[in-house]
N, C-alpha and C positions, 0 to 999 in steps of 0.2 A: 718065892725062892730067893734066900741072902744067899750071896756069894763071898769065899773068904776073904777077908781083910787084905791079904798080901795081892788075892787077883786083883781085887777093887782096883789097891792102889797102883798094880803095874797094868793093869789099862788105862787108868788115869794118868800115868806116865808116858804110856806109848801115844796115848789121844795128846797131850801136851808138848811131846818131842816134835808129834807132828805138825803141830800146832808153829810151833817154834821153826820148824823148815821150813812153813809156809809162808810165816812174818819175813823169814828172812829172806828167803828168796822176791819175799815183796818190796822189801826194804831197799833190797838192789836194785831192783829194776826202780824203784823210787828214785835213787838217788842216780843209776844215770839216768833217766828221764831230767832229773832234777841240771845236772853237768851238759845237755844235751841242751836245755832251755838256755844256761849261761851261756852257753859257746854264743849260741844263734843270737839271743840278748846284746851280746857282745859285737858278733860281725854285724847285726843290723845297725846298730849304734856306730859303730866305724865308721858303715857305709854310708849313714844318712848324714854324719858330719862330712866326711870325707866330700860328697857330692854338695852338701850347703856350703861348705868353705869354698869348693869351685865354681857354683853357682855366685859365691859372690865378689870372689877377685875375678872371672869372668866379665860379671857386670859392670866391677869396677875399674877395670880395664878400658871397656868398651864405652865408658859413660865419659872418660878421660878421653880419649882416643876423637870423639863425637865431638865434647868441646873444644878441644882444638884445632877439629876441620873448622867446623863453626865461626869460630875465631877469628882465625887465620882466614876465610871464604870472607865475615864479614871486613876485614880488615882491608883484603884485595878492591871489594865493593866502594869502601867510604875512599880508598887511594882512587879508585878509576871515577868515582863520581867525583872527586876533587879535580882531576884529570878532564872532564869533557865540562864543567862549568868553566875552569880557564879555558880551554878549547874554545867554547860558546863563547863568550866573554870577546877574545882574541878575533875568534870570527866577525863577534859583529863591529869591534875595532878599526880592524884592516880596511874597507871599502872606505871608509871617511878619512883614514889616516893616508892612504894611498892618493885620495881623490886629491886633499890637500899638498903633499909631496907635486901635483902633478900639477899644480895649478899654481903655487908658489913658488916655482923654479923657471925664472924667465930664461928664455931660449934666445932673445933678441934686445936690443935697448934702443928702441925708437925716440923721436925728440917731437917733440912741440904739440902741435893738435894732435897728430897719428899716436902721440905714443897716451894721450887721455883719452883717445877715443879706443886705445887697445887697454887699456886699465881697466876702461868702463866696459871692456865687452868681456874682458876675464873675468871682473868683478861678478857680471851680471852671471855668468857661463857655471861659475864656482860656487854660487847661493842657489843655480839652480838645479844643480849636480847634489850640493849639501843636503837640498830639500828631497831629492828625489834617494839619495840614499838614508835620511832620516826616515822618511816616508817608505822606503822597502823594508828596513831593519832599523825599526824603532827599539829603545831600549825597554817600553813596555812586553813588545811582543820577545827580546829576550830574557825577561824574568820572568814572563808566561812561560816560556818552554825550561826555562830550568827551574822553575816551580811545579811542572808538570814531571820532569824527567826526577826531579824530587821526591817528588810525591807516588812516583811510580817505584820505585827503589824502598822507598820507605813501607810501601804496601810488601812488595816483597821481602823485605827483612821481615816484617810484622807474620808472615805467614811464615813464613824460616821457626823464626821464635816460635810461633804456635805450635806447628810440627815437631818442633825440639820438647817444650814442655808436654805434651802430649804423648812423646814417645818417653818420656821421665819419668810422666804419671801410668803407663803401663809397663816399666822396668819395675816401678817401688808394688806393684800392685800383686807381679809375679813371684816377686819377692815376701812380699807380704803372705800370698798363697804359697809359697816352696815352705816357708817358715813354719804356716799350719801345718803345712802335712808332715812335717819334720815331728812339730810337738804331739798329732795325734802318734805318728807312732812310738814315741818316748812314752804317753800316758797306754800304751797298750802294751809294750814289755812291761810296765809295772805292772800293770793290773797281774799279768802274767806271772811275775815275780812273786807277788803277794799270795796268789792262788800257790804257786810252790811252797811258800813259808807256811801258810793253811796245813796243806797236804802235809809237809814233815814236822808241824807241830802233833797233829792227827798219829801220825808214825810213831815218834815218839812217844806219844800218849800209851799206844797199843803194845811198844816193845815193854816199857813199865810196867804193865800187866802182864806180859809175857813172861817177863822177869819175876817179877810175885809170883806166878803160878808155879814157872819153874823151882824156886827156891820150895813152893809146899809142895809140890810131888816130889822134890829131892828127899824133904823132910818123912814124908808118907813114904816112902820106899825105905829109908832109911827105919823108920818105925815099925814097919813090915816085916822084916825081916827079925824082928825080938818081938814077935808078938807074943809069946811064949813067957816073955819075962814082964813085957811094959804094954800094956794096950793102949792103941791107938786113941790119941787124942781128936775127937768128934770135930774139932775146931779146924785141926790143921786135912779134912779131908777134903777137895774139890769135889761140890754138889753137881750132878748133873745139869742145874739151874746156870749155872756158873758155867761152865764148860757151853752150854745152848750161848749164855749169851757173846762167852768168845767167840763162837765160831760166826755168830750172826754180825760181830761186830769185823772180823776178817772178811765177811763178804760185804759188808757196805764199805771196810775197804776197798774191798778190791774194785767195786762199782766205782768210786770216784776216784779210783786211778786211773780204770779204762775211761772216766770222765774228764779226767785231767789231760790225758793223752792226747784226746780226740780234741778238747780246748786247746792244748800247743800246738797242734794240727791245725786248725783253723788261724792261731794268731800265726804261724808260717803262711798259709797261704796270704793271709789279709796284709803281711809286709811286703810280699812279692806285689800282691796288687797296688801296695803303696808305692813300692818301688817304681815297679813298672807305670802308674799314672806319673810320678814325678821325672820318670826318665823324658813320658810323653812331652808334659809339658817345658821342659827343659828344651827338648825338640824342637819345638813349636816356637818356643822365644828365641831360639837360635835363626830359624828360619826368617820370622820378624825380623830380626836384627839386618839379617843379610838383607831381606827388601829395603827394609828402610837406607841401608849403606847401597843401594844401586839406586833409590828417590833421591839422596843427595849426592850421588854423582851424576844424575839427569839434571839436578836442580842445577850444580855449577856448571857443566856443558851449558845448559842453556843460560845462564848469567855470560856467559861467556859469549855463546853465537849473539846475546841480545848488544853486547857490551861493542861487538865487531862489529855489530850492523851499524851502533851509533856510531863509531870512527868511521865507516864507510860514509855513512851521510856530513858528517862534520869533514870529510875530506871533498865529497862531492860538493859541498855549500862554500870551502875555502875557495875551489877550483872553479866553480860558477861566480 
C-alpha cells in the first residue's frame, strides 16, 4: 500500500517537528546542566584557593610567630648562662679574696720578737686557710661545673632545635598534602569541563542534522503541495532509514546526558568529600599547632624553674 506523496511528506514533517522539540528541549537542559557545572566549577575553585591561601598565611604566620619565641627563649638562655658563669666565677672568687682582705689588714702593730713571731703565725694561718679554700673550691672543679651547666644548656637548645625542625618538617609536609588535594580537585573539574565540551560538541553535531532535516521536510512540504504541477524530487524525500537513525541517535543522546548528569553528580559529591578531608586535615594541623605552642610554653616554664633553682643554689653557695 503507497501512501500519497503530500501524506508521506506531512508525516515526515510532523515525525521531524517532533523531532526538533525533542533536540531542543535537550539542548536546554544541556546547557543548564552545562551553566550548573560552571557555577559549581567556579565556587569549588574559589573555595579551594580561598582555603590554600589561608592555609598559607596561617602557616606563615605561625612559622614567624614560633621563630621569634625561639629567638627571643634562646637569647634569654645564652643572657642567663652568661649570668650564672660570672655568678660561678664571682663565687668561687670571694672565699680567697675575702680570706686575704682578712688576713692583710693588721688590727695591731707589735715590736720586736712578738711582732715576728705574729707575722709568722699570720703567715702560717693565711697559706693554711689559702690551701684549704683552694682545696674546697678548686678552679678545676669550677670549670667542671660550668662545663657541665654548659653542656646541659647546650643538650637542651639542641632538643629545642630538633623539635623546632621537626615541627617545620610536618608544617612543609601538610602543606605539601593541602596542595595535592587542591591540584587533584583542579584535575577533576577539568576532566569535568572536557566531558561538557564532548557533550555540546555531540549537541551540536545533532542540531546540524536537525537543521538539514528540517530544511528537506520544509522543502518536501513545500513540494507537496504542487504535486499537481512538479513531482516530487526522490532526493529531497526523508527515508524511513534516516528518520530510524535520528531518532536512535537522540536516544544515545539522551543516555549520555542522563550519563553526563549522574558524572557531575558524583564529581559534586567527590569535592565535598575533598572538601570536607581538607577541612579535617586543616583541623588536625591547627590542633598540632596548639600542642606544640603549650610544649613550648612547658618547655620555657621549666627553663625558667630550672634557671631559679641555679640562682637559689649559687645564692645558698655565696651565703655558705
Amino acid at each position: 500500500m503507497h501512501l500519497d506523496p503530500y501524506w508521506t511528506a506531512l508525516v515526515a514533517q510532523q515525525e521531524l517537528n517532533t523531532h526538533e522539540r525533542e533536540v531542543a528541549a535537550l539542548h536546554a537542559r544541556l546547557e543548564n546542566a552545562d551553566q550548573q557545572v560552571r557555577i559549581m566549577g567556579q565556587q569549588v575553585m574559589a573555595a579551594a584557593e580561598a582555603r590554600a591561601a589561608e592555609l598559607v598565611e596561617g602557616y606563615k604566620a605561625d612559622e614567624r610567630k614560633r621563630r621569634a619565641q625561639f629567638q627571643a627563649t634562646l637569647d634569654a638562655l645564652r643572657e642567663e648562662n652568661r649570668e650564672l658563669t660570672a655568678k660561678l666565677e664571682a663565687a668561687a672568687r670571694a672565699p680567697v679574696m675575702g680570706i686575704l682582705r682578712a688576713t692583710t689588714s693588721p688590727q695591731w702593730a707589735p715590736s720586736g720578737d712578738a711582732a715576728v713571731e705574729a707575722r709568722e703565725r699570720v703567715a702560717g694561718a693565711t697559706s693554711d686557710l689559702l690551701v684549704a679554700s683552694a682545696t674546697a673550691v678548686s678552679p678545676a672543679e669550677v670549670t667542671r661545673q660550668l662545663q657541665s651547666i654548659e653542656a646541659y644548656w647546650r643538650d637542651r637548645l639542641r632538643t629545642a632545635e630538633r623539635h623546632w625542625e621537626d615541627e617545620m618538617s610536618r608544617q612543609t609536609r601538610q602543606r605539601r598534602e593541602a596542595l595535592d588535594q587542591v591540584e587533584e580537585l583542579v584535575r577533576t573539574v577539568e576532566q569535568l569541563q572536557e566531558e561538557v565540551r564532548y557533550t555540546r560538541r555531540q549537541a551540536a553535531c545533532l542540531r546540524e542534522e536537525n537543521t538539514r532535516l528540517c530544511c528537506a521536510a520544509k522543502a518536501v512540504s513545500a513540494d507537496g503541495v504542487s504535486t499537481l504541477v512538479l513531482p516530487v524530487p526522490p532526493v529531497t524525500t526523508p527515508s524511513p532509514e534516516e528518520v530510524l537513525r535520528l531518532r536512535q541517535a537522540l536516544k544515545e543522546h539522551q543516555h549520555k546526558e542522563a550519563a553526563l548528569l549522574v558524572q557531575v553528580e558524583s564529581y559534586s559529591e567527590e569535592a565535598t568529600r575533598v572538601r570536607l578531608r581538607y577541612e579535617a586535615a586543616l583541623e588536625r594541623a591547627e590542633q598540632e599547632l596548639a600542642a606544640e605552642r603549650r610544649r613550648s610554653t612547658e618547655m620555657v616554664k621549666l627553663y625558667g624553674s630550672q634557671l631559679e633553682s641555679l640562682h637559689h643554689q649559687l645564692r645558698h653557695r655565696a651565703v655558705t
